[in-house]
MARFIDREN-643257 format. One line per 10 residues: their letters; for each residue x, y, z of N, C-alpha, C, O, CB. Coordinates in steps of 0.2 Angstrom, whole numbers, plus 5000, padded with zeros to 4 digits. Glycine has a CB too. Example, Ala and Ser with C-alpha at 12.3 -4.5 7.8 and 13.67 -1.06 7.14 Angstrom:
2
as	5066:4972:5039:5062:4978:5039:5066:4984:5039:5071:4983:5042:5057:4978:5045 | 5064:4989:5035:5068:4995:5036:5064:5000:5039:5067:5006:5040:5070:4997:5029
REM end
This chain:
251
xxxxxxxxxx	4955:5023:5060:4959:5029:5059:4961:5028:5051:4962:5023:5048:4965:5029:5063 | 4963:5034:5049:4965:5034:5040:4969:5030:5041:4968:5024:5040:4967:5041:5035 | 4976:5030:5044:4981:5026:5044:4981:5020:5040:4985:5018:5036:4983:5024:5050 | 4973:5016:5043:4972:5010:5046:4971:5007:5038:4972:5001:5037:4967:5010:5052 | 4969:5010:5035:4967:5009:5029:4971:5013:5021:4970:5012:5015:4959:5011:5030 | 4974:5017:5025:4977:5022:5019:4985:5018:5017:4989:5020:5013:4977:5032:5021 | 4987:5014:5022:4995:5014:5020:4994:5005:5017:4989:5002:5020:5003:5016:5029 | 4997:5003:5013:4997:4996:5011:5004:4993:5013:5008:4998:5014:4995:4994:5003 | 5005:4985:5015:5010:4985:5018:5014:4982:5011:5020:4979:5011:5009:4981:5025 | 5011:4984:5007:5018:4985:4998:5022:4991:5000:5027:4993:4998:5014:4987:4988
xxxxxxxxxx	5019:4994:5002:5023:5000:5004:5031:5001:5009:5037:5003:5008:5017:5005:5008 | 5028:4999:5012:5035:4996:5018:5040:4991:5013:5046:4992:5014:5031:4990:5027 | 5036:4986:5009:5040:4981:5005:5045:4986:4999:5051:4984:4996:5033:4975:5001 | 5041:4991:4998:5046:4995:4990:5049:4998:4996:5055:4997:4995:5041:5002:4983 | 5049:5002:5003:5053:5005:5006:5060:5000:5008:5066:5001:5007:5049:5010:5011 | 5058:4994:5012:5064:4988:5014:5069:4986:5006:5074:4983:5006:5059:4981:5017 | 5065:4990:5001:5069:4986:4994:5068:4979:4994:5073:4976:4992:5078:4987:4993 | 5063:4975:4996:5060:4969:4994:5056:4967:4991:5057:4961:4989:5059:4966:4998 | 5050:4971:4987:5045:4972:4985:5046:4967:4977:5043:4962:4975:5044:4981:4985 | 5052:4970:4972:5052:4965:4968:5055:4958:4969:5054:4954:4964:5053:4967:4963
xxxxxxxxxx	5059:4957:4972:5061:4950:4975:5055:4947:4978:5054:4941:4976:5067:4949:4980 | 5050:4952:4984:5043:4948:4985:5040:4945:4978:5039:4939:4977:5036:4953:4988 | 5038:4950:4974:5032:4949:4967:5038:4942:4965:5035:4936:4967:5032:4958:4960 | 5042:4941:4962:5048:4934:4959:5046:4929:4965:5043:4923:4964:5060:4937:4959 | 5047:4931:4971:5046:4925:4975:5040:4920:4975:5039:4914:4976:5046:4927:4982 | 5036:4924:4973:5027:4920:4974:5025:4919:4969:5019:4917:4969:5019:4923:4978 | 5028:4921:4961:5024:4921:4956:5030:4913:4952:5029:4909:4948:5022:4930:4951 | 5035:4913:4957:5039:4910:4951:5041:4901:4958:5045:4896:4956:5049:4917:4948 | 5038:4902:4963:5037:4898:4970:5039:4892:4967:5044:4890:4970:5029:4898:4973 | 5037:4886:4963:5039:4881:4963:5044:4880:4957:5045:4874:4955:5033:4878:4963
xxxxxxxxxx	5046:4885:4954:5053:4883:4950:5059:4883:4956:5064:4880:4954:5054:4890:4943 | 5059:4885:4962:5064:4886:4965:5062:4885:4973:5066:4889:4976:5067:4893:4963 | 5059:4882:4976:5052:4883:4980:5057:4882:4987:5054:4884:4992:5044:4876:4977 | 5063:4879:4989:5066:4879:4993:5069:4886:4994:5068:4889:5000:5071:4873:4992 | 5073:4890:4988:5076:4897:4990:5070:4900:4992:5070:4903:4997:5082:4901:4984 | 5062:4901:4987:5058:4904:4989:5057:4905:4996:5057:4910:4999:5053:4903:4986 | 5054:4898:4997:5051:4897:5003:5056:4901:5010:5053:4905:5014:5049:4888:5004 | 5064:4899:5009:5067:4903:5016:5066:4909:5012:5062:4911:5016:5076:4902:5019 | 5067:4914:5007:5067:4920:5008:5059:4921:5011:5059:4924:5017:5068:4924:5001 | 5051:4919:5008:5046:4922:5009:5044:4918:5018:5039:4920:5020:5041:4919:5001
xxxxxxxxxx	5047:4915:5022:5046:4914:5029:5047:4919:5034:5043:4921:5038:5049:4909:5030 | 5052:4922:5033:5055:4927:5038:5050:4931:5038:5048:4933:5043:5061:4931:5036 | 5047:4932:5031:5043:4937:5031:5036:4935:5031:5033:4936:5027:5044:4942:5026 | 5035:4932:5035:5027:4929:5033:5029:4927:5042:5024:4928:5046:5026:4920:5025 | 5034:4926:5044:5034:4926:5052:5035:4932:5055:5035:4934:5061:5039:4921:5055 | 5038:4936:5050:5039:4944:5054:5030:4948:5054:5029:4952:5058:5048:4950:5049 | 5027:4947:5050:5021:4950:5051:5017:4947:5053:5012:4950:5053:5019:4952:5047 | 5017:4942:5055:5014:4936:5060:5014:4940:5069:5010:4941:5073:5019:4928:5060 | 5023:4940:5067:5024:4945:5075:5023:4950:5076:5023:4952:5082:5030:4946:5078 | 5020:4955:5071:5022:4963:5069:5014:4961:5072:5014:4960:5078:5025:4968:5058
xxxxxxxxxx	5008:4961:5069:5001:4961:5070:5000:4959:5077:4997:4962:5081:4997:4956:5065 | 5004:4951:5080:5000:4950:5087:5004:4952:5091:5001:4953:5096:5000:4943:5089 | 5012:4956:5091:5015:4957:5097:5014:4967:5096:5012:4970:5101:5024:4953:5097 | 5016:4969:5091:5015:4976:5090:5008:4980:5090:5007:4986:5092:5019:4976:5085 | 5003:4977:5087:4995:4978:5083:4994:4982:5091:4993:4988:5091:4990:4969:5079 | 4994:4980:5094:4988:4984:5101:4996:4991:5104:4994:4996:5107:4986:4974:5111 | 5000:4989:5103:5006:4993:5104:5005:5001:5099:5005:5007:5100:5014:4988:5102 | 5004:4998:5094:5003:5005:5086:4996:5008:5088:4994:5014:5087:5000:5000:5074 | 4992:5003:5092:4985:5007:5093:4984:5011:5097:4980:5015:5097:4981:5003:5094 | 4990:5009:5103:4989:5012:5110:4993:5019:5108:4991:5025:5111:4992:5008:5117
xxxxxxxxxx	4999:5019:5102:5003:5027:5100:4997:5029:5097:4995:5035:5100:5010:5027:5094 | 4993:5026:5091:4990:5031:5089:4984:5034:5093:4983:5040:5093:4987:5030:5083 | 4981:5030:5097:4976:5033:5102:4979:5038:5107:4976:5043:5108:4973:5028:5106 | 4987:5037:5109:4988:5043:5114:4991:5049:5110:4990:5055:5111:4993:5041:5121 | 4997:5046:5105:5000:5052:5100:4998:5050:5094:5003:5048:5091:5007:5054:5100 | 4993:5050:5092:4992:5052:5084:4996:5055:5081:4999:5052:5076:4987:5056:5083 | 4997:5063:5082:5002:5067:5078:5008:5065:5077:5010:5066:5071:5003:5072:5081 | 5011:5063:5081:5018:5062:5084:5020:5056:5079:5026:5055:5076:5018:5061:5094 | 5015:5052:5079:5015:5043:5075:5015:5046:5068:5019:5045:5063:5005:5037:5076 | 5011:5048:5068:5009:5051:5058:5013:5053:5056:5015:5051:5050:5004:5059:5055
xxxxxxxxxx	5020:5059:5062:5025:5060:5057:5031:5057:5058:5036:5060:5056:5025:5066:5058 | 5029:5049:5061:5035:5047:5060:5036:5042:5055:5041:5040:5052:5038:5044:5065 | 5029:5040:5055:5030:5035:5050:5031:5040:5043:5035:5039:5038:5022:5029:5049 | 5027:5046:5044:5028:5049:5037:5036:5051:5036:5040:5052:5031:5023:5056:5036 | 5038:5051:5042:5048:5053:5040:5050:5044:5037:5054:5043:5033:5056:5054:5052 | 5048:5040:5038:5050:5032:5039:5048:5033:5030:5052:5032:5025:5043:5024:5046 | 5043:5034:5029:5042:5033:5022:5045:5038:5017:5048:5036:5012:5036:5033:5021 | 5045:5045:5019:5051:5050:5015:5057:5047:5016:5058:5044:5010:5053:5056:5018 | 5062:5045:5019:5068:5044:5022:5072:5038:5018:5078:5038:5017:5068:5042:5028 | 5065:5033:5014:5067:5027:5009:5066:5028:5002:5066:5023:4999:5064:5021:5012
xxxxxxxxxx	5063:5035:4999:5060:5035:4994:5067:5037:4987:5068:5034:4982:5053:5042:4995 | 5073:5044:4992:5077:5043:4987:5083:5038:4987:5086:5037:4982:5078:5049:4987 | 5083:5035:4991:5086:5031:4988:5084:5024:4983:5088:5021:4979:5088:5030:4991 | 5079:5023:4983:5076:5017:4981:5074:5018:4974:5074:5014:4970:5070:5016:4985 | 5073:5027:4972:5073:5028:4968:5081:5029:4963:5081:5027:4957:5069:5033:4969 | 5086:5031:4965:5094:5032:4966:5094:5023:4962:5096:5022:4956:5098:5034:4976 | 5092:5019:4966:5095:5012:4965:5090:5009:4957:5092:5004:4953:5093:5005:4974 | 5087:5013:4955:5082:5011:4948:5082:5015:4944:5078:5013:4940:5076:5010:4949 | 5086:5020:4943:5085:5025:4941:5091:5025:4933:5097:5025:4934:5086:5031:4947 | 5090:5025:4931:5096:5026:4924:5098:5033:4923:5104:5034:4922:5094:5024:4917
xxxxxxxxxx	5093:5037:4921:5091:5043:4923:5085:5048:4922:5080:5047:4918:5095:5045:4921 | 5087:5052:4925:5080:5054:4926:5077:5058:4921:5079:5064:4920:5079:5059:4933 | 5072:5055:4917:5067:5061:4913:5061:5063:4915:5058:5063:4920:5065:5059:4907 | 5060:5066:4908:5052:5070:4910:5048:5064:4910:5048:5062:4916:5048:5077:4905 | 5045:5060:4906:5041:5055:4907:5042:5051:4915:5038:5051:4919:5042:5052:4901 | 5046:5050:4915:5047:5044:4924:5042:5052:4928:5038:5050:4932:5060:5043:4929 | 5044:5058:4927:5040:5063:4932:5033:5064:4932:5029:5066:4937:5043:5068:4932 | 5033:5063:4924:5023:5062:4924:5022:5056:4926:5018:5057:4931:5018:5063:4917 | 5024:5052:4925:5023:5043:4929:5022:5047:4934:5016:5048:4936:5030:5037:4930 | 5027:5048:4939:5025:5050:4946:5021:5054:4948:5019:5053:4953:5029:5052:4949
xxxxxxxxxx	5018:5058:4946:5013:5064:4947:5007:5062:4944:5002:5064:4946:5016:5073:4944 | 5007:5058:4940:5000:5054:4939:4999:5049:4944:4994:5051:4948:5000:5049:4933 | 5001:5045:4946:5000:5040:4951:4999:5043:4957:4995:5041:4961:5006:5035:4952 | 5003:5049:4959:5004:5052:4965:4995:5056:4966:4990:5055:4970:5012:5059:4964 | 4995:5059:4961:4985:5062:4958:4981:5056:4959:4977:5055:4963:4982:5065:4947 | 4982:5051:4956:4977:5047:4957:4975:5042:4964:4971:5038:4965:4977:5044:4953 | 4982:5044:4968:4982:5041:4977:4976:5046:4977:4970:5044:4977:4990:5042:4984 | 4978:5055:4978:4973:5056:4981:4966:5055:4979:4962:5053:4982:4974:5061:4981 | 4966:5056:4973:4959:5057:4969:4955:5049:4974:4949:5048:4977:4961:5055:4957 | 4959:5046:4974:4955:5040:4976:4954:5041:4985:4949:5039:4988:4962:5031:4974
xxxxxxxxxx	4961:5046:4988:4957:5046:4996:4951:5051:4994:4946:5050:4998:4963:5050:5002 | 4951:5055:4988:4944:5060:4991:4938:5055:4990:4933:5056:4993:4942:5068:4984 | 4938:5049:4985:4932:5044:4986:4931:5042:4993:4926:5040:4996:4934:5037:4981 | 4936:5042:4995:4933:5037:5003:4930:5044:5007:4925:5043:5011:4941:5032:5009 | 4934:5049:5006:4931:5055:5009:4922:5056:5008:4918:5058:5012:4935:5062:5006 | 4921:5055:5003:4915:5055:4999:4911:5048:4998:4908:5046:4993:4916:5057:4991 | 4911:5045:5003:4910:5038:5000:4902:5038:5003:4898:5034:5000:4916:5031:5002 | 4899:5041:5008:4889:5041:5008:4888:5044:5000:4882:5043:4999:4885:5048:5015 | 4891:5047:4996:4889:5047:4989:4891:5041:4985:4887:5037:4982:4891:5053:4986 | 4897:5039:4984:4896:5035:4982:4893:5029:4983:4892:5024:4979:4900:5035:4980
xxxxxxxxxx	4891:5028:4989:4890:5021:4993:4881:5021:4991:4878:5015:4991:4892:5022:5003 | 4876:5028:4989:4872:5027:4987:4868:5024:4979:4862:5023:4978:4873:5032:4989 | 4875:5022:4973:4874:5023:4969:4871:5016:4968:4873:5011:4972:4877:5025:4965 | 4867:5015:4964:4862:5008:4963:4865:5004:4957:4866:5007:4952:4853:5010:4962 | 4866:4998:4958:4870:4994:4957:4865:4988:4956:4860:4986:4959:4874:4994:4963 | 4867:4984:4950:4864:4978:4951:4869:4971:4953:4874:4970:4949:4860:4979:4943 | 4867:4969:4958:4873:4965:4961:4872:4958:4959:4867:4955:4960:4873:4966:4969 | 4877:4955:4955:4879:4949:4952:4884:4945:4954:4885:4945:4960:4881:4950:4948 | 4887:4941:4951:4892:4935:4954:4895:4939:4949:4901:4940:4951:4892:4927:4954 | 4894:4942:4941:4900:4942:4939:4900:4951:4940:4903:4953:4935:4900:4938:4931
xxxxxxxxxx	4898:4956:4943:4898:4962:4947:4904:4959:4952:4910:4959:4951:4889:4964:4949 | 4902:4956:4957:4907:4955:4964:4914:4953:4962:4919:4956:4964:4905:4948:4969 | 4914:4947:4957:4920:4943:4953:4924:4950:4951:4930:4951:4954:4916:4939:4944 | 4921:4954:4948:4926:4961:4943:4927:4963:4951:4933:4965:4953:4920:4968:4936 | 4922:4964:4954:4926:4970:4960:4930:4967:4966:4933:4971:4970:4919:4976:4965 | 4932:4959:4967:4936:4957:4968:4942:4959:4966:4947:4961:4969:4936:4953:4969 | 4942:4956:4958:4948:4958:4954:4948:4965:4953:4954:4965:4954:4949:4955:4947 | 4947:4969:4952:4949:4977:4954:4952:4977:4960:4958:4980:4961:4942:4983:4955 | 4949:4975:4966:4951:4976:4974:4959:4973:4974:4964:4977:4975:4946:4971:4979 | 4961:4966:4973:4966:4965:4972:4971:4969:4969:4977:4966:4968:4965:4960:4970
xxxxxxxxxx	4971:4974:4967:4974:4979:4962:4979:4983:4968:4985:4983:4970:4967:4985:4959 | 4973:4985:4971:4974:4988:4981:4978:4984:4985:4982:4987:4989:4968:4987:4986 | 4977:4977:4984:4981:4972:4987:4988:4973:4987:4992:4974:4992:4980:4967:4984 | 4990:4972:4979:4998:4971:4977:5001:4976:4976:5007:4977:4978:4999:4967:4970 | 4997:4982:4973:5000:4989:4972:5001:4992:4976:4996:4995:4978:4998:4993:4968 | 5008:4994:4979:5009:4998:4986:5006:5004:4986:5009:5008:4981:5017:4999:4988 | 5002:5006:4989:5002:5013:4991:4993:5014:4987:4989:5018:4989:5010:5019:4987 | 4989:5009:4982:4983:5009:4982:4979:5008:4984:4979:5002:4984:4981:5009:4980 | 4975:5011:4986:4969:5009:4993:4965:5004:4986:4964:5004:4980:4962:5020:4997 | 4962:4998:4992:4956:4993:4990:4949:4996:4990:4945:4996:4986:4957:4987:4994
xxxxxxxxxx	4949:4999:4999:4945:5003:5000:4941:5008:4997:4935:5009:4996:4947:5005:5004 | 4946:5012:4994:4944:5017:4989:4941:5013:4983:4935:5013:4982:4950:5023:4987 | 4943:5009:4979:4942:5005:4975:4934:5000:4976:4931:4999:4971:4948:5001:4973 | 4933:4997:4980:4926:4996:4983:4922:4999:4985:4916:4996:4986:4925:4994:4986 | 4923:5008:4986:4919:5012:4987:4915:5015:4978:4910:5016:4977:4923:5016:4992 | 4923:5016:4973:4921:5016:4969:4916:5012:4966:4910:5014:4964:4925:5018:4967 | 4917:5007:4965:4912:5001:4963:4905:5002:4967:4900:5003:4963:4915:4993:4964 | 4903:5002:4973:4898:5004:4976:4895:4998:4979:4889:4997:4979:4894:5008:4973 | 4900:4994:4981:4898:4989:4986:4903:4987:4992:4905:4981:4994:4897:4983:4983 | 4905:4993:4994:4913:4995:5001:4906:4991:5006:4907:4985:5007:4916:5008:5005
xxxxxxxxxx	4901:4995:5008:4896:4993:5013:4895:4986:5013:4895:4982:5017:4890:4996:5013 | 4893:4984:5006:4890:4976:5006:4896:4973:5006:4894:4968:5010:4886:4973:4999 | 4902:4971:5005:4908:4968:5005:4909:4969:5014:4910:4964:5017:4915:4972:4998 | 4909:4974:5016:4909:4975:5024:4904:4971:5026:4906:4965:5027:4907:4982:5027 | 4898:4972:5028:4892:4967:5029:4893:4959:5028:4892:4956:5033:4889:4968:5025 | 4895:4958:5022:4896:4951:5020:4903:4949:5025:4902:4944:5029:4897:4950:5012 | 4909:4952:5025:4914:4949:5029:4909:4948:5038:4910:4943:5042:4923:4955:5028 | 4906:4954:5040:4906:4952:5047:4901:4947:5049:4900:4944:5054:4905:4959:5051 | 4897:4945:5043:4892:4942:5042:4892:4935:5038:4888:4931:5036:4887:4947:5040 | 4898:4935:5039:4900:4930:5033:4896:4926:5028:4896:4920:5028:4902:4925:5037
xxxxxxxxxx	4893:4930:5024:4888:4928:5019:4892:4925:5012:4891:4929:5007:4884:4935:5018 | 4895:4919:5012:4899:4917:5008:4896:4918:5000:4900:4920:4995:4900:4911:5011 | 4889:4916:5000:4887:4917:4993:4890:4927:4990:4889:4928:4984:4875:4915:4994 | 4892:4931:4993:4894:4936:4992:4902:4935:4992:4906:4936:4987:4891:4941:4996 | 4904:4933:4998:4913:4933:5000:4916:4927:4994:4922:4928:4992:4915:4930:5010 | 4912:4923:4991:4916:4917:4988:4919:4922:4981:4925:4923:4979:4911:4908:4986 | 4914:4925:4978:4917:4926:4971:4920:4932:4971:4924:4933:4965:4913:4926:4965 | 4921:4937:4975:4925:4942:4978:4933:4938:4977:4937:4939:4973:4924:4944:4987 | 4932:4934:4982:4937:4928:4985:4938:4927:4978:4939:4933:4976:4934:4922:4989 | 4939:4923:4974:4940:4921:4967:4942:4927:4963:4948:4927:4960:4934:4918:4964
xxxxxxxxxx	4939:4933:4962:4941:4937:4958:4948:4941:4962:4952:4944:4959:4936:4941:4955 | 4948:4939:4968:4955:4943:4973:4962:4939:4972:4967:4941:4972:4953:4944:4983 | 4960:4931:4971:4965:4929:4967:4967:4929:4960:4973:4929:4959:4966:4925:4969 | 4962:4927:4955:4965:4928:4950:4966:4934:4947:4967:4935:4941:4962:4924:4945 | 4965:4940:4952:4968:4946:4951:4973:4947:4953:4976:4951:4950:4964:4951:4952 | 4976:4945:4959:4982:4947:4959:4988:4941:4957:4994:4942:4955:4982:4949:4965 | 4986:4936:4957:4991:4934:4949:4992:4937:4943:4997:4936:4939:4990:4928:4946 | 4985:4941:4941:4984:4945:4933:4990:4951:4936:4996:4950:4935:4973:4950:4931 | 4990:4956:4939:4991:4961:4944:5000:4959:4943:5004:4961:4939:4987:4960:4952 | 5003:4954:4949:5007:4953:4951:5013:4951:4945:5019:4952:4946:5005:4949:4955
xxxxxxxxxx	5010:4947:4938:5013:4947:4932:5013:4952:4930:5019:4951:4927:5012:4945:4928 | 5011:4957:4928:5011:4962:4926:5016:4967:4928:5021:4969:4925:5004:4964:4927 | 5015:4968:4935:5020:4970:4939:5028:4969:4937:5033:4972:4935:5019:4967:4946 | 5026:4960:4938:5034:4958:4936:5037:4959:4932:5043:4960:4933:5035:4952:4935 | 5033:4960:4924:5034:4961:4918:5037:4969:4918:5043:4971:4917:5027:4961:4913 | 5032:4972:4919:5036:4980:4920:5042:4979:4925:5046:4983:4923:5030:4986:4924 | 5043:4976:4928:5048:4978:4934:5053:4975:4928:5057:4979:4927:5048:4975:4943 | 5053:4968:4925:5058:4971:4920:5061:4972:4915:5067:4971:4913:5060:4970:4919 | 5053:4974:4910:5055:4979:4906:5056:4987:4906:5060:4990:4903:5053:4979:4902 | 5052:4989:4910:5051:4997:4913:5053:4998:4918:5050:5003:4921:5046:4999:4914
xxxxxxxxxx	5059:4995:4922:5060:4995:4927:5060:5002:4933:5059:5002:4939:5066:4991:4927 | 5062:5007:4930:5062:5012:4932:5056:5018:4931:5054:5022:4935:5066:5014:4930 | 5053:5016:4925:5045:5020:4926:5040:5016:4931:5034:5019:4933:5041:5021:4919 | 5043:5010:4932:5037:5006:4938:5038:5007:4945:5034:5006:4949:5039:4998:4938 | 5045:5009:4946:5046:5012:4953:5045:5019:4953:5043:5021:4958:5054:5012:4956 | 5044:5023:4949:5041:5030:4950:5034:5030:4950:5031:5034:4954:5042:5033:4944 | 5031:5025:4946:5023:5024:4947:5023:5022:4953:5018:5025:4955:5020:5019:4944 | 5026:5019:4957:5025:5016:4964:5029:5021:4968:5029:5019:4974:5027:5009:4966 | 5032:5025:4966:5035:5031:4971:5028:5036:4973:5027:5039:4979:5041:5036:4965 | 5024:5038:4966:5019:5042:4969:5015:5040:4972:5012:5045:4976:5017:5044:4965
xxxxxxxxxx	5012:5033:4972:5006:5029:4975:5011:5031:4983:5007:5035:4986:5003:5019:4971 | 5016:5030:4985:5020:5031:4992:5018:5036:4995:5014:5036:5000:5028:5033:4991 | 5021:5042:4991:5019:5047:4992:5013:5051:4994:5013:5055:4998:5020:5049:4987 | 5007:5048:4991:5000:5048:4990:5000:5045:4996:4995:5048:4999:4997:5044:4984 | 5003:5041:4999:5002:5038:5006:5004:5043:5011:5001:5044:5016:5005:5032:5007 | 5009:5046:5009:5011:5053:5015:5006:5059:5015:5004:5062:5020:5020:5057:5013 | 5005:5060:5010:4999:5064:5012:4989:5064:5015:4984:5068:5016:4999:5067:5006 | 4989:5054:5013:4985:5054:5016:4986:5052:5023:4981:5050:5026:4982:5051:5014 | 4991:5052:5027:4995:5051:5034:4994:5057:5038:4992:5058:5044:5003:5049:5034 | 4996:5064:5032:4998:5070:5036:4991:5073:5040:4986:5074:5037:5001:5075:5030
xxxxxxxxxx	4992:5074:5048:4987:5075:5052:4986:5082:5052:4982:5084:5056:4988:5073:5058 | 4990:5086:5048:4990:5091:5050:4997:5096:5055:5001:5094:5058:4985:5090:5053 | 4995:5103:5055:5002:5104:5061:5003:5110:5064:5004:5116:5061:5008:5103:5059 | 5002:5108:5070:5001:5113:5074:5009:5117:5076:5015:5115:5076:4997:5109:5080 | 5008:5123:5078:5014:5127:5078:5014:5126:5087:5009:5126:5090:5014:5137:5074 | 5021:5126:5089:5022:5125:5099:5024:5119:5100:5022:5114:5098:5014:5125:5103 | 5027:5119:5105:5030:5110:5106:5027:5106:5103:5031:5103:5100:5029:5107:5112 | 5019:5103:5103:5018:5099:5097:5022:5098:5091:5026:5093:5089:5013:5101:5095 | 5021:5105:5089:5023:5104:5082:5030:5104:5082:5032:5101:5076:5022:5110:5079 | 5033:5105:5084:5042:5105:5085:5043:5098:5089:5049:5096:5088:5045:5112:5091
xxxxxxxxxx	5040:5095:5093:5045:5086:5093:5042:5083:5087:5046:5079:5084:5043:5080:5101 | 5033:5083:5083:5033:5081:5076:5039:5081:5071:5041:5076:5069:5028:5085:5073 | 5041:5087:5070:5047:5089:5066:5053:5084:5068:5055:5080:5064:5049:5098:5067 | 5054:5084:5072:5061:5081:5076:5061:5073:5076:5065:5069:5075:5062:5084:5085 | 5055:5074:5079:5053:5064:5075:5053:5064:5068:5057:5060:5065:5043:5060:5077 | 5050:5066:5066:5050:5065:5058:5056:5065:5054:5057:5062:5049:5046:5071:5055 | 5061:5070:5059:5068:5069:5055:5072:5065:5055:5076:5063:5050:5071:5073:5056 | 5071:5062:5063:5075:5058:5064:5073:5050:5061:5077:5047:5058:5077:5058:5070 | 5065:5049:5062:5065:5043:5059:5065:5041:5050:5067:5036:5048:5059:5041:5062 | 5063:5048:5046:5067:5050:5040:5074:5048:5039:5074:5043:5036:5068:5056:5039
xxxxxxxxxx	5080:5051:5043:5088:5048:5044:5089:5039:5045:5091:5035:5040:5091:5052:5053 | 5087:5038:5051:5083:5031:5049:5083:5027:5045:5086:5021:5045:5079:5032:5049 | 5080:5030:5042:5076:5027:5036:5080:5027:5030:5080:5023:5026:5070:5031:5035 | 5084:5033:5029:5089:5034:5023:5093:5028:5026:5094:5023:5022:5093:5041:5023 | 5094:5027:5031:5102:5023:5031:5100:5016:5031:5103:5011:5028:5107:5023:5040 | 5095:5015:5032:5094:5008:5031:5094:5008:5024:5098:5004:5021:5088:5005:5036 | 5089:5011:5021:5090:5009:5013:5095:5009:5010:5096:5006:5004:5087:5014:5009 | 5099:5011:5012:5105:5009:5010:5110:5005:5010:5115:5005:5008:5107:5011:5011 | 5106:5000:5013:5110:4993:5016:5109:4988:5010:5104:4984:5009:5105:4990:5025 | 5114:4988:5006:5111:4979:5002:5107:4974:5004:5108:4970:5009:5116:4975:5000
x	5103:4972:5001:5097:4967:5004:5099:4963:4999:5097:4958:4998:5087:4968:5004
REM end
């Protein structure tokens, strides 16, 4: 399912307001490695439980309500956007809005690649260690940055299928320098982040506002008018409400 691949779980992390205390936690780990380690466990054991106790629970909603799932999570992700923006905001200009409507264009732009990807997937490629190396570290991009697909980004490079292949086939002479370039890209990535988060602190949440965003419209199933469509709406609002209130809770 798109879901399954279109939402990154940075996304849930910028909507909880944890996202840059995550990025401080793992990049700065052994200057403080006792406060790190209790903040970064909770969460390293709550998505331990979220995958083995919930994972077959998310599967069985989207298999029987698809619709009804799409538009809650898509209320769960509206519902945390203005405030998060409210808490970074100094004020609002025009630049922070093209920030956002760029980022927001290039979620999509990047879902129409996976839509398209028997074309891209066709282009010929001369495949290297230092070819895999770069499209690890591109991938890792997907990784850290909430709301950018990796997927789309390995499709663009034009080895989505061979990186698939190799993981189910475990062909390590392919997975190792993926592997290498997926970490020293996301320490490249994750500094970077950091840096902006504090010097740009507010055009960096806008940038990551739209990639969000960019995630609600690759969620949206569509919508049907008739009961369907009217408990969608009603879930969507309430788990939105939700969502506001919790964001508003000091973390």
């Amino acid at each position: 399912m798109q879901f399954y691949h279109g939402i990154s779980s940075g996304v849930f992390c910028v909507i909880f307001d944890i996202y840059e205390k995550l990025v401080n936690a793992v990049l700065n780990f052994f200057n403080d490695y006792k406060k790190n380690l209790k903040f970064l466990l909770p969460i390293i054991f709550g998505a331990f439980v979220g995958i083995v106790l919930f994972g077959n629970i998310l599967k069985l909603l989207f298999n029987s309500f698809y619709i009804q799932t799409c538009f809650c999570i898509i209320g769960f992700l509206i519902g945390g956007i203005p405030c998060l923006l409210k808490k970074h905001t100094k004020r609002i200009n025009l630049t922070s809005i093209i920030i956002l409507l760029f980022t927001l264009f290039l979620s999509l732009f990047l879902v129409a690649l996976e839509s398209t990807s028997n074309n891209i997937e066709n282009i010929n490629i001369t495949l290297s260690y230092q070819h895999l190396f770069f499209a690890g570290f591109l991938m890792s991009a997907g990784i850290v940055i909430p709301g950018l697909s990796s997927t789309a980004i390995l499709m663009l490079l034009g080895i989505y299928d061979i990186y698939l292949n190799a993981v189910s086939t475990l062909i390590i002479v392919i997975l190792l320098p993926i592997a290498i370039g997926v970490i020293i890209g996301s320490i490249v990535f994750l500094k970077a982040i950091q840096i902006s988060l504090k010097y740009f602190k507010q055009y960096t949440y806008y940038a990551i506002a739209g990639f969000v965003l960019g995630s609600v419209f690759i969620l949206f199933p569509g919508f049907n008018f008739g009961l369907e469509g009217f408990i969608s709406i009603i879930l969507l609002t309430i788990s939105a409400f939700l969502s506001y209130k919790m964001s508003l809770i000091e973390k």
